[in-house]
Structure formats: structure tokens, C-alpha cells
C-alpha positions as a Python dict, from the first residue, in 0.01 Angstrom:
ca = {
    (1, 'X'): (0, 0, 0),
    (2, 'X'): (9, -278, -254),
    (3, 'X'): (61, -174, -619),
    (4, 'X'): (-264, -349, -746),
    (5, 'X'): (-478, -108, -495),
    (6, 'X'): (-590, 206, -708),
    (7, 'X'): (-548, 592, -573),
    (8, 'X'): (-900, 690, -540),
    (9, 'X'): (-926, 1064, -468),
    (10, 'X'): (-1031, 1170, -95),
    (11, 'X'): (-1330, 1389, -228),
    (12, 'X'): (-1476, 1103, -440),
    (13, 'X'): (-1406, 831, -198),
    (14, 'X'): (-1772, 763, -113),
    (15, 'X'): (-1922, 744, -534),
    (16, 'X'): (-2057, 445, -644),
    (17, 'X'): (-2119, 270, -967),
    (18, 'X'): (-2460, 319, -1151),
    (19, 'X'): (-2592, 40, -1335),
    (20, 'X'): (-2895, 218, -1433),
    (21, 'X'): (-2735, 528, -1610),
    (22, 'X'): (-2709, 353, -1952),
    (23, 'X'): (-2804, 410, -2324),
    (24, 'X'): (-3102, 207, -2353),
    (25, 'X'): (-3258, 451, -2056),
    (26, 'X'): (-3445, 743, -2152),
    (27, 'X'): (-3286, 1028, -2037),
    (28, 'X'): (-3597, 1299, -2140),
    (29, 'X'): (-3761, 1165, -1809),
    (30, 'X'): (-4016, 969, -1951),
    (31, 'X'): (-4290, 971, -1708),
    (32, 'X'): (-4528, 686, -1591),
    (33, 'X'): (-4884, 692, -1544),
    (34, 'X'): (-4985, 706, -1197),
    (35, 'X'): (-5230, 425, -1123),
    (36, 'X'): (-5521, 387, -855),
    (37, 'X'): (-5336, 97, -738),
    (38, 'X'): (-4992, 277, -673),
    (39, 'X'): (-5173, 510, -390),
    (40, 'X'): (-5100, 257, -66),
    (41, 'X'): (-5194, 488, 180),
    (42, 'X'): (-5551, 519, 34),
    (43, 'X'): (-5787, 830, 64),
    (44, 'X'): (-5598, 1151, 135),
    (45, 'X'): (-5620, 1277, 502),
    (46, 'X'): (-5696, 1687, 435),
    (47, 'X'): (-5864, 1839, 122),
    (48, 'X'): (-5682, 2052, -148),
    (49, 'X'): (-5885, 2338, -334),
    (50, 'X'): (-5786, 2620, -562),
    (51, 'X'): (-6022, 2849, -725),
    (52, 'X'): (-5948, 3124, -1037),
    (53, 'X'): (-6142, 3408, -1200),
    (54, 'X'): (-6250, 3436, -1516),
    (55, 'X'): (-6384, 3743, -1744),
    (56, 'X'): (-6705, 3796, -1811),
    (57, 'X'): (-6686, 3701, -2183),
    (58, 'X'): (-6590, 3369, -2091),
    (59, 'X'): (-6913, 3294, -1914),
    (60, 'X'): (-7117, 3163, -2165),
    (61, 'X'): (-6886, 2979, -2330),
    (62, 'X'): (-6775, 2815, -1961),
    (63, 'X'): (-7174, 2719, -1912),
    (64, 'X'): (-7213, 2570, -2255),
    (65, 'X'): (-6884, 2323, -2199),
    (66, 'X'): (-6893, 2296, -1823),
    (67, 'X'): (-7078, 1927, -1826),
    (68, 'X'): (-6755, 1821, -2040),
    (69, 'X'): (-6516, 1948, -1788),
    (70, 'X'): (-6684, 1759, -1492),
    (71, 'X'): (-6686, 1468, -1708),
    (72, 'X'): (-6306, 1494, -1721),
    (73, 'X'): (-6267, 1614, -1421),
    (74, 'X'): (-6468, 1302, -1244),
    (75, 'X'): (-6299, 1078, -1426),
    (76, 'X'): (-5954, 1171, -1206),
    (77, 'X'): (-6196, 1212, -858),
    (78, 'X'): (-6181, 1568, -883),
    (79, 'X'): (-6470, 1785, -816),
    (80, 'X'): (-6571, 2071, -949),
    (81, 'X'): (-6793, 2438, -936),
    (82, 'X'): (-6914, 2710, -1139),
    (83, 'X'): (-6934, 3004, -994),
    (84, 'X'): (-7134, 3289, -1186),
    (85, 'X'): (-7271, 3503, -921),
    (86, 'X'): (-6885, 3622, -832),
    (87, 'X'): (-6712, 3468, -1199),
    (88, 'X'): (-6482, 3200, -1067),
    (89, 'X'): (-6405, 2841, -1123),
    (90, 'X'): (-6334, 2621, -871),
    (91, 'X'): (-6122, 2265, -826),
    (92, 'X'): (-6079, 2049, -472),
    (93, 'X'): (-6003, 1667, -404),
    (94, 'X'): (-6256, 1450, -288),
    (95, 'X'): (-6253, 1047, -178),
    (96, 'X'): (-6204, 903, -505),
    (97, 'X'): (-5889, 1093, -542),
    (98, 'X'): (-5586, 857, -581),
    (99, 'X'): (-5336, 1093, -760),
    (100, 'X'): (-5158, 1343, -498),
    (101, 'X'): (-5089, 1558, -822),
    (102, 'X'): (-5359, 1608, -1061),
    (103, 'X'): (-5503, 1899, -817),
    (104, 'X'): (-5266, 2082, -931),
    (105, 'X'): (-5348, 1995, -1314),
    (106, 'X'): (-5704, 2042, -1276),
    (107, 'X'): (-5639, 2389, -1149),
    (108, 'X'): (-5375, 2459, -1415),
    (109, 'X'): (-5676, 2341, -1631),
    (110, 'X'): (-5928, 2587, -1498),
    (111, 'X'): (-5657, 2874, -1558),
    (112, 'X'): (-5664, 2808, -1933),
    (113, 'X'): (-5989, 2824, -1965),
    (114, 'X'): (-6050, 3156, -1782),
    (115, 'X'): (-5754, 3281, -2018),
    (116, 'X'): (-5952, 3158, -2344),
    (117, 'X'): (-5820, 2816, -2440),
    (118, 'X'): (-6052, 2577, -2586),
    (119, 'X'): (-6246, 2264, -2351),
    (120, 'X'): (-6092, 2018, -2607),
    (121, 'X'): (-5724, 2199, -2578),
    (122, 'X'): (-5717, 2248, -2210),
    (123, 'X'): (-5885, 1905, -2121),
    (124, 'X'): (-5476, 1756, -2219),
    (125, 'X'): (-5310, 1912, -1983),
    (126, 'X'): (-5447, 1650, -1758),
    (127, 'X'): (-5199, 1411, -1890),
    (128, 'X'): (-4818, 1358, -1792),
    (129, 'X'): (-4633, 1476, -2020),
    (130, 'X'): (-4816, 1789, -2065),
    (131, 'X'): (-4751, 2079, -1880),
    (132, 'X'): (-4857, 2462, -1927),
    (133, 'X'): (-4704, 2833, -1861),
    (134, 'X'): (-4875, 3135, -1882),
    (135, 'X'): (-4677, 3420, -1981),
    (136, 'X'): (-4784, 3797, -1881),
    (137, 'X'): (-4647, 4033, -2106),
    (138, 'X'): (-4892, 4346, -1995),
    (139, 'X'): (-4611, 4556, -1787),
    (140, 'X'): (-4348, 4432, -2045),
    (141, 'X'): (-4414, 4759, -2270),
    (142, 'X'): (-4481, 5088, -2147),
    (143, 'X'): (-4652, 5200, -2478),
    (144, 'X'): (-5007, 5092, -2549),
    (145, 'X'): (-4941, 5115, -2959),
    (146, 'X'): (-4623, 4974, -2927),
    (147, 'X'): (-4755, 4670, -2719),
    (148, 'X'): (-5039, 4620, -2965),
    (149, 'X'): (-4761, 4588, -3254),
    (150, 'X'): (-4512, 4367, -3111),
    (151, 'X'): (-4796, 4146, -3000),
    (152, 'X'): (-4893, 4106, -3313),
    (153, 'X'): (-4557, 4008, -3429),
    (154, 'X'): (-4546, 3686, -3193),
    (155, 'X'): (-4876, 3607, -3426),
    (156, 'X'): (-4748, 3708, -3750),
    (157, 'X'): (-4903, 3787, -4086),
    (158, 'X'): (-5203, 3504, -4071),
    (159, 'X'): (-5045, 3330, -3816),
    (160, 'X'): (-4758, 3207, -3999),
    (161, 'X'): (-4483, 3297, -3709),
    (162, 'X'): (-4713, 3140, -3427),
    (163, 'X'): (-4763, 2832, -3651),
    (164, 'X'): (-4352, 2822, -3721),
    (165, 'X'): (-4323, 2852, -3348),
    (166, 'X'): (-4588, 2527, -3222),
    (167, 'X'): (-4442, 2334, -3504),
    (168, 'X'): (-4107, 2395, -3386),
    (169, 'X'): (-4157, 2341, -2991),
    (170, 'X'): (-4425, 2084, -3031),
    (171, 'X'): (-4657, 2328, -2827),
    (172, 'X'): (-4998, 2467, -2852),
    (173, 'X'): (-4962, 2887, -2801),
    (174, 'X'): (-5265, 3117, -2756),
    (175, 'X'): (-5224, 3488, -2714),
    (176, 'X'): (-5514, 3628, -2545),
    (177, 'X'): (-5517, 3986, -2392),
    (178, 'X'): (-5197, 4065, -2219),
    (179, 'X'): (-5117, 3698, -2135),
    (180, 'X'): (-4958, 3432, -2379),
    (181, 'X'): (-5097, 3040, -2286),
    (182, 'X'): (-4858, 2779, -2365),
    (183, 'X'): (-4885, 2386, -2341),
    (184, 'X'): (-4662, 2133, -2429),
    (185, 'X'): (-4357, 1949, -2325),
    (186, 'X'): (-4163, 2076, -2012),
    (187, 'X'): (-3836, 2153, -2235),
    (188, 'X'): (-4041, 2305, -2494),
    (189, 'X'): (-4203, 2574, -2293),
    (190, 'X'): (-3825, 2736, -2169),
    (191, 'X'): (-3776, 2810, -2528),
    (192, 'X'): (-4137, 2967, -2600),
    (193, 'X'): (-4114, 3199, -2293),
    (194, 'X'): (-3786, 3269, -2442),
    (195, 'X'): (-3927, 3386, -2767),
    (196, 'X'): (-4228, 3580, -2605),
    (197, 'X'): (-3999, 3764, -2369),
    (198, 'X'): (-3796, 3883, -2651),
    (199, 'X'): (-4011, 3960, -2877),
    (200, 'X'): (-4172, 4215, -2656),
    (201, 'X'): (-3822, 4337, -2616),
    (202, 'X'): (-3820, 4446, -2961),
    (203, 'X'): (-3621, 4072, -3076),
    (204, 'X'): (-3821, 3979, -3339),
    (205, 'X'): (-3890, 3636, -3341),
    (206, 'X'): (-3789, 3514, -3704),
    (207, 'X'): (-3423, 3486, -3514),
    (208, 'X'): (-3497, 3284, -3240),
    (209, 'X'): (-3695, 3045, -3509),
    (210, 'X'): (-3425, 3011, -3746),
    (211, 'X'): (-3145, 2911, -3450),
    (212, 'X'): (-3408, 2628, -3312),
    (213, 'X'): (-3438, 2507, -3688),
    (214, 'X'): (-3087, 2484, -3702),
    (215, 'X'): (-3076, 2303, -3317),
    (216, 'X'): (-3322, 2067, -3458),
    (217, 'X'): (-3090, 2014, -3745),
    (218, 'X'): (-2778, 1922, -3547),
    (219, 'X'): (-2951, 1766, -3326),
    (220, 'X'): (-2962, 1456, -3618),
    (221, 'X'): (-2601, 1423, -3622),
    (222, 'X'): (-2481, 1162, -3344),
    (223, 'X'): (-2131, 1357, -3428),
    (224, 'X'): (-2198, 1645, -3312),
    (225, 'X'): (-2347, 1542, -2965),
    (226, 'X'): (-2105, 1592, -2766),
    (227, 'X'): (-1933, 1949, -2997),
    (228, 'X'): (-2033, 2313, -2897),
    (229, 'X'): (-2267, 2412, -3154),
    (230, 'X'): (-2188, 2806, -3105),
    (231, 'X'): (-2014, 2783, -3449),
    (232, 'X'): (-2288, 2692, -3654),
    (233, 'X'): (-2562, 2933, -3456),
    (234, 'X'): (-2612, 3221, -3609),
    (235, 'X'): (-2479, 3520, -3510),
    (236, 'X'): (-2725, 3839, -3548),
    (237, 'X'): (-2576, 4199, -3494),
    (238, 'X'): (-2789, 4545, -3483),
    (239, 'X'): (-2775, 4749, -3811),
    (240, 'X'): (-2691, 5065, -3804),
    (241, 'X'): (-2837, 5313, -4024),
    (242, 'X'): (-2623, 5508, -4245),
    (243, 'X'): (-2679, 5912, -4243),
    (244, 'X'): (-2842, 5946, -4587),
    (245, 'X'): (-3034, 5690, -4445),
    (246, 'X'): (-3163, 5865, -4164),
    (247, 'X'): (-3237, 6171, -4359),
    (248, 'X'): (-3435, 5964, -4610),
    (249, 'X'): (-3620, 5827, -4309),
    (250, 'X'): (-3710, 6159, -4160),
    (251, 'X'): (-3813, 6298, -4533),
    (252, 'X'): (-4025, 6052, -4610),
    (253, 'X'): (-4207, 6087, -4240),
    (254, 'X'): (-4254, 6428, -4304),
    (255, 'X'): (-4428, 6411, -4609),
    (256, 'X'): (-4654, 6168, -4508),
    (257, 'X'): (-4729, 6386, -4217),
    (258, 'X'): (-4783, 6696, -4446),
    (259, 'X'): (-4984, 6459, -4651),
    (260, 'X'): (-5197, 6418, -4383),
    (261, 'X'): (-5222, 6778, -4272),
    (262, 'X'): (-5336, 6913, -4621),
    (263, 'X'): (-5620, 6623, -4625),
    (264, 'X'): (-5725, 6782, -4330),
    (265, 'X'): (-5685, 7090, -4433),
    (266, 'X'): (-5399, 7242, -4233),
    (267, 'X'): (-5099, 7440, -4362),
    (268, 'X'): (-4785, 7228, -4399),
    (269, 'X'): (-4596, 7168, -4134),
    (270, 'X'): (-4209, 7292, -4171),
    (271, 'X'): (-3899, 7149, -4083),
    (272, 'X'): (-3742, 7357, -3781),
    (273, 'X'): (-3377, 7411, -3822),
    (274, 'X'): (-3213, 7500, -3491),
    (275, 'X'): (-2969, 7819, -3567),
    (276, 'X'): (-2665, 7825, -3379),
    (277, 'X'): (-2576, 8115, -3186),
    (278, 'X'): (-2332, 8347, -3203),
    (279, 'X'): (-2068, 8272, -2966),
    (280, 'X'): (-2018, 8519, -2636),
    (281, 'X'): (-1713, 8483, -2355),
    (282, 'X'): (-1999, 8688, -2102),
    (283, 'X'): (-2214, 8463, -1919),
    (284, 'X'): (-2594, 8463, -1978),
    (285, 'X'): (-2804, 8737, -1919),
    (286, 'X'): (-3042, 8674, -1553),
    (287, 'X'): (-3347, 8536, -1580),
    (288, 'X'): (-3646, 8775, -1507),
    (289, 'X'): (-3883, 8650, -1209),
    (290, 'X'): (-4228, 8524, -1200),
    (291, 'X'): (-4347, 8865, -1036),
    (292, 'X'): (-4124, 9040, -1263),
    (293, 'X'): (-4282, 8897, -1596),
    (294, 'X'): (-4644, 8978, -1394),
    (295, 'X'): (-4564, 9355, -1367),
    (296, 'X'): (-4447, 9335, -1750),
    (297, 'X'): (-4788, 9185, -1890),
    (298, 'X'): (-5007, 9356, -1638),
    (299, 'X'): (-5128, 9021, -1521),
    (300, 'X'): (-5006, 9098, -1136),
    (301, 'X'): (-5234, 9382, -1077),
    (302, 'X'): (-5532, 9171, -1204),
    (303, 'X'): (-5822, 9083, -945),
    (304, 'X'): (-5857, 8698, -800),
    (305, 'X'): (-6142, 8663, -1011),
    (306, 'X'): (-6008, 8796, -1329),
    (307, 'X'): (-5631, 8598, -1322),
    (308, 'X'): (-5890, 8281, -1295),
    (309, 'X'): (-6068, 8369, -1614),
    (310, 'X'): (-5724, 8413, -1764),
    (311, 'X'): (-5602, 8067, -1680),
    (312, 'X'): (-5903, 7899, -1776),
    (313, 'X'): (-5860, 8060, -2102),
    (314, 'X'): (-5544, 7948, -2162),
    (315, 'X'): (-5633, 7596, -2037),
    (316, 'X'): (-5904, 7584, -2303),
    (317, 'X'): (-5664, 7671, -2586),
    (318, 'X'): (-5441, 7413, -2492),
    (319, 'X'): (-5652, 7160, -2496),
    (320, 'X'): (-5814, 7250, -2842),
    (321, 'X'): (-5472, 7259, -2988),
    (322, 'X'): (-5416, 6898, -2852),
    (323, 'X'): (-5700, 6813, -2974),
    (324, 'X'): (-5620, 6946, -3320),
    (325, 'X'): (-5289, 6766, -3318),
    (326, 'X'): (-5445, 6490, -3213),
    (327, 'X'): (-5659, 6428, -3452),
    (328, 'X'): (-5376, 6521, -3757),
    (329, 'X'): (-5201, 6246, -3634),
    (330, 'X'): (-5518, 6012, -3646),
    (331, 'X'): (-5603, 6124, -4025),
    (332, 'X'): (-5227, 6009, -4121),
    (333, 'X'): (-5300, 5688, -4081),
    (334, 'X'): (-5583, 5694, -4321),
    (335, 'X'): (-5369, 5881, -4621),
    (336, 'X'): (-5344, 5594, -4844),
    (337, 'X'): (-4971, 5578, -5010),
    (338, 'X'): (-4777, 5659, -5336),
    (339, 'X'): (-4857, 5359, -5577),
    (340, 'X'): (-4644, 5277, -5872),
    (341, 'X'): (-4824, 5139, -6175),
    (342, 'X'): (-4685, 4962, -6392),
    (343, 'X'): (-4713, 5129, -6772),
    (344, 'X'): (-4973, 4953, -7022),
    (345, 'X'): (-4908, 4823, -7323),
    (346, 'X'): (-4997, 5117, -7530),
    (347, 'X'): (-4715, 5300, -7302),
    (348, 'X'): (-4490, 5049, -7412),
    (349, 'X'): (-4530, 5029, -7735),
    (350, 'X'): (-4508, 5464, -7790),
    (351, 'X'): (-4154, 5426, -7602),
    (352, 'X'): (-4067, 5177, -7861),
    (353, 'X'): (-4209, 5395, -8113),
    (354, 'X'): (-3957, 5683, -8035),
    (355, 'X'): (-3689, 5708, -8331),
    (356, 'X'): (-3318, 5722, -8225),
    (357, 'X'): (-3129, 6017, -8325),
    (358, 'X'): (-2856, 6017, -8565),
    (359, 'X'): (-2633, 6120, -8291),
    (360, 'X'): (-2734, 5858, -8071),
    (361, 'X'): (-2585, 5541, -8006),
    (362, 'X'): (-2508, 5342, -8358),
    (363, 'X'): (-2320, 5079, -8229),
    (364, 'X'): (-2688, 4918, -8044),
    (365, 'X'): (-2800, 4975, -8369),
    (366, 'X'): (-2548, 4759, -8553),
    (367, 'X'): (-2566, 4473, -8322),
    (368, 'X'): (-2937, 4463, -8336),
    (369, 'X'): (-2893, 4344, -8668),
    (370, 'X'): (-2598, 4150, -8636),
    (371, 'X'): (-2856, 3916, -8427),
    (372, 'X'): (-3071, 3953, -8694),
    (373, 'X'): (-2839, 3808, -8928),
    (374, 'X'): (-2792, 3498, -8693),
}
């Protein structure tokens, strides 16, 4: 072996050079437009169809804007039907089709609109660089309430966290029912699904929107490409609360519950305070039996018809004191709160009114008029 040949190793024996990996390429995968003129094999051999429901709401709305979606639709050789006998929409390829993928956009197209986008919204996804996810949060929360409010937190007060959100990704977000539409940039919709997911994981989104301000940030500084950014990200830990904290928590729940009972007028409810026990080496005392507890109320000598009567009975009470707690719990949400007003200028002016004592504090006095004097 001469000394000019170099030691190339076994396992990367076979790379080449790549001329066309270099800076002036774009390396987001810039995609071109697929031209009637780049299909060489001409009219497609079999034909490709997909169909979606939509809700029942939708359908006038759909009828109204359905001329402008075979407009669009035409335009890329795609046909389609409206189908409002059984509610669905319907896409398939016909002889003028020359793209092999915009089936698949048209029918990602007739999924928005069943989930509520708008004709002039949905009509874009037609394009390249577009592309669309539609995120199901329904079985993400067990709780109906609780679903309700962390749905609303992806929206925000007026809108102002799904706004922060589209401006941030670049994408256009809907959340309709227990779905969450998203279109924009392939990239763009990772991070969104990111932020949905964890919101309705109790993550509330303001974190995930302040680390992809500060990504966006960095993302100026040609320095820093190639540096680990995990030190300026940051880093959010789980509070705990404090015990005075808890107990304040719990006070002020209670009285906004006994609040609520006494608008209702129901006695207050009271705090149970579990007593502990007396401690005993013995073990506990047996349990009496089901037949045993009969013979003690009676209830085991009773006829068929009569241990029926009893059970309905006691079925009925139950449900009238759900009902009862029920609707306590409804009336505390319409106990309007404590407010603090501020005191009015005739307040004011009797506290400044109030004379000071003599044994009261001199030395405010004396440099009240020391500023006076300057």
C-alpha cells in the first residue's frame, strides 16, 4: 500500500460524494408544482374514491357553497357529490386527472368541511405546501366539565391563546366539537398537536408558546445553529402548595358552598372532622350478617310484597336527596362573589379628618412640616 492511498473505513467503503447537498439548496423540502405535462403515462388505469360524513348542521351551509367546491375541485379533474339523503360528501378521479396525489387532498378537503372549516379556508389545502391534521381530543378527558374547560383554554380569553398559537406556527386552527382542525406547513402541525395534546393533559398552553417564541428567537442567530438550545429553554416545574395554603383553599370552597346552600335555603353545611379512635391491642369485633341485621330490624319476616315496597321507598329517597344535592351544587355557580369597593371620596376625606392623639406618633408629625418648610 502506497503512502499517498488514504485508509477508508470497511463500513463506509461504498459512500459517495454529493454535489447537490449544498447551502444554496433548500433544505425545508421546497416542493414543486406538479404539472399536466409531468404525467407521461397519461390517464390513470383504475379510479380512486373516498367519501366522509358530515353532521346535519353542516348541510345547509355545504348546499349554499357546494357550486364553489366543484369549481375547485374541476379545476384539478376531480369530481365530486353531495349526498343529503344519507349526509356524506364524496371525492373520485376521473379522465382529466393528471395529479396521482390531489385525491388524497380533495378528500382531506371534504373532511374539513364536514368538521366546520370555512369553503374559502379549506379550498388551500389543495396546494403543496399545505397540509392538514385533525386532532380528536373526545376520549382524552374522562370528565365532561373538565373537557369543556380545558377546551376552552386551547381558545383562550377572546381567542388570544389560539391567535398566539396560528401566529406562531403559521397555521390556521379551528376547534369544533371534540376535534381540533389544523392546516398549515408540515413542520408546523407536529408542534400544534403537541400543544393540543397537552393541553388536554392539564399543560396549559402559555408554556409551550413561550418556548416556541424563544425557538423562533434563536433560531435568528447563525451562532447558535449548530449549539443545544436546552440552556436557554425554559424550564417549568409543578408548584406545590404550601399547607396554609391548602387550608385557605378548602375555607374559601366551603363558604362559597354554604353561600350557596343558604340562597337556597338549606342549613349550612359543616366541616366533618374525623375523630381518632381510641387505640385497642384486641382485634375488631365480627361483623353481623345480612340475615342477622334482617332479624334485628324485622325486615326478614316481611312478605315478598311488602320488602318490595320497602326498597322502592328507599330508592325514592335516594334519588330526591341527589336531586337536592344536585341542584345545591348548580345554585353555587350562580352566587355572585365578595366585591371590594374602593372607598369614595367623602370616605377619604373623614379618615383624613380623624385627629391624632397626643400619644400618637409625633415624630410623622414633625417631618410633615419639616417638608413644609422646604
Amino acid at each position: 500500500m502506497s503512502d499517498d492511498e488514504v485508509v477508508v473505513n470497511k463500513n463506509k467503503s461504498h459512500r459517495k460524494d454529493k454535489p447537490w447537498d449544498t447551502d444554496d439548496i433548500d433544505h425545508s423540502w421546497k416542493i414543486d408544482a406538479f404539472q399536466a405535462s409531468d404525467n407521461k403515462a397519461g390517464a390513470f388505469s383504475e379510479e380512486s374514491s373516498f367519501a366522509t360524513l358530515f353532521p346535519k348542521y353542516r348541510e345547509k351551509y355545504l348546499r349554499e357553497v357546494w357550486s364553489a367546491v366543484t369549481r375547485a375541485l374541476d379545476a384539478h379533474g376531480i369530481a365530486c357529490t353531495l349526498d343529503l339523503v344519507h349526509g356524506s360528501m364524496s371525492v373520485r378521479t376521473t379522465r382529466k386527472t393528471f395529479d396521482p396525489y390531489i385525491i388524497l387532498k380533495a378528500r382531506d378537503m371534504i373532511k374539513l368541511l364536514a368538521r366546520g372549516v370555512a369553503i374559502n379556508q379549506a379550498v388551500k389545502i389543495l396546494d403543496d405546501d399545505v397540509a392538514c391534521d385533525i386532532i380528536k381530543i373526545g376520549n382524552t378527558v374522562r370528565n365532561k366539565e373538565r373537557f369543556v374547560k380545558r377546551r376552552q383554554r386551547i381558545i383562550g380569553p377572546e381567542g388570544s391563546t389560539l391567535k398566539a398559537i396560528e401566529l406562531l406556527t403559521q397555521c390556521y386552527v379551528l376547534v369544533q366539537g371534540s376535534t381540533v382542525s389544523v392546516m398549515g406547513p408540515y413542520k408546523s402541525l407536529k408542534e400544534v398537536r403537541r400543544i393540543v395534546l397537552d393541553c388536554m393533559k392539564n399543560i396549559h398552553p402559555i408554556y409551550r408558546i413561550k418556548e416556541l417564541m424563544i425557538r423562533r428567537e434563536l433560531a435568528k442567530d447563525p451562532k447558535l445553529a449548530t449549539e443545544s438550545w436546552d440552556r436557554f429553554l425554559p424550564q417549568f416545574r409543578k408548584r406545590h402548595l404550601k399547607t396554609s395554603e391548602k387550608t385557605a383553599k378548602k375555607n374559601e370552597k366551603m363558604q362559597t358552598q354554604n353561600e350557596a346552600r343558604t340562597a337556597a335555603g338549606l342549613p349550612e353545611a359543616s366541616a366533618s372532622k374525623t375523630t381518632k379512635k381510641p387505640y385497642t391491642p384486641f382485634p375488631p369485633a365480627q361483623l353481623p350478617r345480612k340475615v342477622d341485621l334482617q332479624l334485628e330490624s324485622g325486615e326478614y319476616f316481611l312478605k315478598r310484597h311488602e320488602k318490595e315496597a320497602r326498597e322502592t321507598e328507599k330508592r325514592k329517597q335516594k334519588q330526591i336527596d341527589a336531586t337536592e344535592k344536585r341542584r345545591v351544587e348548580r345554585a353555587e355557580a350562580f352566587v355572585a362573589p365578595a366585591e371590594t369597593t374602593e372607598p369614595t371620596v367623602e370616605q377619604k376625606r373623614k379618615r383624613k379628618a380623624v385627629p391624632i392623639d397626643d400619644g400618637g406618633d409625633a415624630s410623622t408629625s414633625t417631618k410633615k412640616k419639616k417638608k413644609h418648610k422646604l
